[in-house]
VOKETOR-593021 format. One line per field, with one value per residue: residue number from 1; residue in three letters; x, y, z of N, C-alpha, C in turn. Coordinates in steps of 0.2 Angstrom, whole numbers. Example, Ala and Ser with C-alpha at 12.3 -4.5 7.8 and 13.67 -1.06 7.14 Angstrom:
REM residues 2
seq: (1 | 2)
type: (ALA | SER)
n.xx: (66 | 64)
n.yy: (-28 | -11)
n.zz: (39 | 35)
ca.xx: (62 | 68)
ca.yy: (-22 | -5)
ca.zz: (39 | 36)
c.xx: (66 | 64)
c.yy: (-16 | 0)
c.zz: (39 | 39)
This chain:
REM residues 118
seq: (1 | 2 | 3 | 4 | 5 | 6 | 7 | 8 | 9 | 10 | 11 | 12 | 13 | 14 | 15 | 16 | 17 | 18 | 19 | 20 | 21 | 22 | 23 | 24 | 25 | 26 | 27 | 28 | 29 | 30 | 31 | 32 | 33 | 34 | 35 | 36 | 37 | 38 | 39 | 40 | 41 | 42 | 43 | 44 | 45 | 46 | 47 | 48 | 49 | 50 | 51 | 52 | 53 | 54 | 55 | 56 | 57 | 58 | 59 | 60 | 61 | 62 | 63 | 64 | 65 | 66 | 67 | 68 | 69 | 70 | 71 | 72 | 73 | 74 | 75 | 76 | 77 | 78 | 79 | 80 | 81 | 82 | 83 | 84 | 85 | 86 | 87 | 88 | 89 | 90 | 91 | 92 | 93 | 94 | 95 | 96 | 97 | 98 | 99 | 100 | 101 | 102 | 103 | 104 | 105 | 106 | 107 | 108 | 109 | 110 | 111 | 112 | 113 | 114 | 115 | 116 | 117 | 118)
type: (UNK | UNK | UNK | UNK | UNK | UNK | UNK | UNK | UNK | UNK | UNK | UNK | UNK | UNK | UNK | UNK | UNK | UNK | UNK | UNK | UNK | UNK | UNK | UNK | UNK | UNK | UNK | UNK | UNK | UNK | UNK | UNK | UNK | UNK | UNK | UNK | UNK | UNK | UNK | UNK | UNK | UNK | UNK | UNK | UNK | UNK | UNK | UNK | UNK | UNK | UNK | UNK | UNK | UNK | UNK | UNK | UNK | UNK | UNK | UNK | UNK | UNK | UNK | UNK | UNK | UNK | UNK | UNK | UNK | UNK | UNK | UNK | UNK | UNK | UNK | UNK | UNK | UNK | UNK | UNK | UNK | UNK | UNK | UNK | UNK | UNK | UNK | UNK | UNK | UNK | UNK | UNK | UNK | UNK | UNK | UNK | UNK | UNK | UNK | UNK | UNK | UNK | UNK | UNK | UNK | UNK | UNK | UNK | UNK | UNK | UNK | UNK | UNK | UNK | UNK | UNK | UNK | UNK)
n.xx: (-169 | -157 | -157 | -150 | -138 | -144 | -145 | -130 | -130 | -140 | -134 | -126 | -130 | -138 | -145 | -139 | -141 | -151 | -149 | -135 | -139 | -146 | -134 | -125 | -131 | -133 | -121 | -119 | -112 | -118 | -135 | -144 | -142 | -149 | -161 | -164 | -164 | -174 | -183 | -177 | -182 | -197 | -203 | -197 | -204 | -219 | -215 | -219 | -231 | -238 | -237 | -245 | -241 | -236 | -224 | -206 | -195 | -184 | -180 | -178 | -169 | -170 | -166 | -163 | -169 | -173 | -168 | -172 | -170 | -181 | -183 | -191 | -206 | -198 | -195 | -195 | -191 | -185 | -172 | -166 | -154 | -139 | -142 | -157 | -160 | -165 | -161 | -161 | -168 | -166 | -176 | -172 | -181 | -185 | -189 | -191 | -188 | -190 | -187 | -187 | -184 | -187 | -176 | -177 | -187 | -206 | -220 | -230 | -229 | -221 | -231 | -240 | -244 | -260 | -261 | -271 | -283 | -291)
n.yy: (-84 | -91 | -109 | -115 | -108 | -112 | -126 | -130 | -132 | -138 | -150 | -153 | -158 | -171 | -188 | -188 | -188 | -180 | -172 | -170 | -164 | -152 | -146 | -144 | -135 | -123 | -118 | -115 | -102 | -96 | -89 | -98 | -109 | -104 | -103 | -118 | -123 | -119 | -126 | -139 | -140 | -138 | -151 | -159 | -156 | -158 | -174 | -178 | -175 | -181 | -192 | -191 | -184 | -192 | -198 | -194 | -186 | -184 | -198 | -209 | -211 | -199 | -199 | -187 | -191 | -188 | -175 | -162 | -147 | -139 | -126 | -114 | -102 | -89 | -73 | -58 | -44 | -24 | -15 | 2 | 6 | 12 | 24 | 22 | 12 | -3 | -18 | -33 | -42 | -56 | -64 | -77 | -91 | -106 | -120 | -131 | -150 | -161 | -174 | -186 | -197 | -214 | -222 | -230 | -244 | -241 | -242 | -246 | -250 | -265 | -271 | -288 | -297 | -305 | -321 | -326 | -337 | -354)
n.zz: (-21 | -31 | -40 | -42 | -32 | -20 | -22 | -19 | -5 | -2 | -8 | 4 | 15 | 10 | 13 | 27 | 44 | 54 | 65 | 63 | 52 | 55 | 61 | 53 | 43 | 51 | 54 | 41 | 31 | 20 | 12 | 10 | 18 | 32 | 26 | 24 | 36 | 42 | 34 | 38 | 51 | 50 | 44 | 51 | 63 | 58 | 56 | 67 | 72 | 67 | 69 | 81 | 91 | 100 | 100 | 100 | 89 | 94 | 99 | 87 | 74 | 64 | 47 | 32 | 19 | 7 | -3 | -16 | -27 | -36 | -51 | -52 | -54 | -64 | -59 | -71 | -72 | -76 | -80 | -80 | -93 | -104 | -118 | -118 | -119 | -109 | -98 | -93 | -80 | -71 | -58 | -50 | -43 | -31 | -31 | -14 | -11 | 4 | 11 | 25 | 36 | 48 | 54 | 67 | 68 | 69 | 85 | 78 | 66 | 72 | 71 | 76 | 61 | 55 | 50 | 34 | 36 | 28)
ca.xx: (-162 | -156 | -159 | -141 | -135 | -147 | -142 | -123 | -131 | -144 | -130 | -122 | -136 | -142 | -142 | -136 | -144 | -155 | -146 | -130 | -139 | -144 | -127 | -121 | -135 | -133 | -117 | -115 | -111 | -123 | -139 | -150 | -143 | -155 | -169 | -166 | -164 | -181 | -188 | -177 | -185 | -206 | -200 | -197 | -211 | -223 | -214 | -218 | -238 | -242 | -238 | -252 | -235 | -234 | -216 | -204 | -189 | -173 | -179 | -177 | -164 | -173 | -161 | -165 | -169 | -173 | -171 | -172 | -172 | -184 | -184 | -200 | -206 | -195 | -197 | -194 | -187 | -180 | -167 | -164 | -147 | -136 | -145 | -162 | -162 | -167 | -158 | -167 | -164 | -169 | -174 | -173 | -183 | -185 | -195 | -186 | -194 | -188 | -194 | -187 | -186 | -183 | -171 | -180 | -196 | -211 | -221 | -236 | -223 | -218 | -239 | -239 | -248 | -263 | -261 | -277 | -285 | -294)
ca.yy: (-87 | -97 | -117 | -117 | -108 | -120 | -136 | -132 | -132 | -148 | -157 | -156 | -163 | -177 | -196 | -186 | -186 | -174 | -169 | -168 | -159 | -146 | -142 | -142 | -129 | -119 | -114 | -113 | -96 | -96 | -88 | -105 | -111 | -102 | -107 | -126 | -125 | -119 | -130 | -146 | -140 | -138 | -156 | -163 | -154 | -161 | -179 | -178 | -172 | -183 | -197 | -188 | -181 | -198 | -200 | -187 | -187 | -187 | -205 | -211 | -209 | -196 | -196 | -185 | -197 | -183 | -166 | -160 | -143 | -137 | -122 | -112 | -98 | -83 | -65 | -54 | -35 | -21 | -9 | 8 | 5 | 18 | 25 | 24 | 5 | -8 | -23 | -39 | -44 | -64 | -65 | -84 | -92 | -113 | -125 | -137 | -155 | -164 | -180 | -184 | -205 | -213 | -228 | -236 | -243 | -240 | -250 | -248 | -254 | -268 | -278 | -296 | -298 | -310 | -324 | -327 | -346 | -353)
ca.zz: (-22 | -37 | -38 | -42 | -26 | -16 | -23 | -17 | 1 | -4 | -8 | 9 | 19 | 9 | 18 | 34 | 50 | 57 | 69 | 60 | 45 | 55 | 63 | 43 | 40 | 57 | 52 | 33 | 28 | 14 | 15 | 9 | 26 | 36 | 25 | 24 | 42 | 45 | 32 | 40 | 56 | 50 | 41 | 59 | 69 | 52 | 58 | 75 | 72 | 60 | 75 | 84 | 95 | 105 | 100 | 98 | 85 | 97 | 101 | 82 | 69 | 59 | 42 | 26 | 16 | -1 | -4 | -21 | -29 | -45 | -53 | -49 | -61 | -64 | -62 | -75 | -72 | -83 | -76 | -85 | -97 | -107 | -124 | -116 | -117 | -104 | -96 | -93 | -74 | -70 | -52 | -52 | -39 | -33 | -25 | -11 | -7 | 9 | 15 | 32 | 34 | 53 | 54 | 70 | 67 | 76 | 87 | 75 | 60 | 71 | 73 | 70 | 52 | 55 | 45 | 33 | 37 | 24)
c.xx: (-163 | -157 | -151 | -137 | -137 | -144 | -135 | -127 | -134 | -140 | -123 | -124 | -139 | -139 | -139 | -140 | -146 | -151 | -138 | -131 | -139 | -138 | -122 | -124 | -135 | -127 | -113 | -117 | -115 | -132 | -144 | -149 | -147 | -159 | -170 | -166 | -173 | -185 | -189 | -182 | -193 | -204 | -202 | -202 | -216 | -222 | -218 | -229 | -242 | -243 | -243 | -247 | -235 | -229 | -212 | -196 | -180 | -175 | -177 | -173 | -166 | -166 | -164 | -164 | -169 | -173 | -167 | -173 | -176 | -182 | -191 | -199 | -201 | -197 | -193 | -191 | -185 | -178 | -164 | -157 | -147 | -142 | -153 | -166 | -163 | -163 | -162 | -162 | -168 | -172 | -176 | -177 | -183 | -191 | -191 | -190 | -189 | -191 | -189 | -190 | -184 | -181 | -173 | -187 | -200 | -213 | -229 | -234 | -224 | -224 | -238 | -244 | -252 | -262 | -269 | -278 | -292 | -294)
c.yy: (-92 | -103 | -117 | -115 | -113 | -126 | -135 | -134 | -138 | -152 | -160 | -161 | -169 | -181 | -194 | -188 | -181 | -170 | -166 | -161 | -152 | -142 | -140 | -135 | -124 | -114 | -113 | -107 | -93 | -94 | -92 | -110 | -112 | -105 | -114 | -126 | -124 | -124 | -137 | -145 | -141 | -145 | -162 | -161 | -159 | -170 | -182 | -177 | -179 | -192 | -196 | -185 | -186 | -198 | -195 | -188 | -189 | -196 | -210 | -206 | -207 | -194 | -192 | -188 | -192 | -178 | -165 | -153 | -142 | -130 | -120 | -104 | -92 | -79 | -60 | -45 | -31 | -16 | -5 | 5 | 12 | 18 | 24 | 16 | 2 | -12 | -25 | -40 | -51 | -65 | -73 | -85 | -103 | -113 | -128 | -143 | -158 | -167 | -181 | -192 | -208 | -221 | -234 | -238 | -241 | -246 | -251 | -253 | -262 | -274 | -283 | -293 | -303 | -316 | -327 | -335 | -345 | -359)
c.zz: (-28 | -35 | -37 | -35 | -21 | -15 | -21 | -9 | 1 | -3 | -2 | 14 | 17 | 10 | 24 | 40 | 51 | 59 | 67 | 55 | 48 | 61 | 56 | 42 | 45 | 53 | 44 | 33 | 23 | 15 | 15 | 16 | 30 | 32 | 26 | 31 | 45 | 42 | 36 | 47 | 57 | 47 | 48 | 62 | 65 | 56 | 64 | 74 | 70 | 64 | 82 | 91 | 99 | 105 | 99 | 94 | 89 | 97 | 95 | 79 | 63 | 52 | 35 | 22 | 8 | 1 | -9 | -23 | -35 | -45 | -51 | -56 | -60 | -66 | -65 | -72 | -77 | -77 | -81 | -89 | -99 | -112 | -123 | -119 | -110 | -105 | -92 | -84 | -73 | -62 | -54 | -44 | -38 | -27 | -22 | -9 | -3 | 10 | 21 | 33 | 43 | 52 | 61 | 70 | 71 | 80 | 82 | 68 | 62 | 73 | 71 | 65 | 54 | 49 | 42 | 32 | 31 | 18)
């Protein structure tokens, strides 16, 4: 899929909620929907692991904080043409990055800080 199709879809979800984005992506008509859905969903499981699964996303306000599209390399083709020439076909391809930020803190977040004596 083009970056350009993408980023129409990207740019509905950015600064949203979780839970809102993927009701945005559920039902967009677009087939980069379905993919940002799977990705916003490995995104969140990713969140969730990385807290050794103690805590689970519904209880924090998971918002997408980034998601950016790149270009990624593109694949060339040739498709027969009239007079025994060739035409060039682009398949375009991207990259997506998502980060995934939570809005209440933790309680590892909220440790007093020692103060250093001295």
């Amino acid at each position: 899929m083009s970056p350009r199709k993408m980023r129409l879809v990207v740019n509905n979800i950015r600064g949203k909620k979780v839970g809102e984005a993927l009701s945005i992506l559920r039902y967009t008509k677009n087939e980069a929907g379905s993919w940002l859905e799977k990705l916003l969903l490995s995104a969140i499981a990713n969140w969730e692991y990385k807290l050794d699964g103690a805590e689970s996303a519904d209880d924090y306000n998971l918002i997408v904080k980034t998601v950016f599209v790149d270009e990624a390399a593109m694949l060339k083709r040739f498709r027969p043409a009239t007079h025994g020439r060739a035409a060039r076909i682009h398949k375009r391809r991207n990259h997506v990055t998502l980060i995934v930020e939570n809005k209440v803190p933790l309680e590892r977040d909220l440790a007093p800080v020692e103060e250093a004596k001295g």
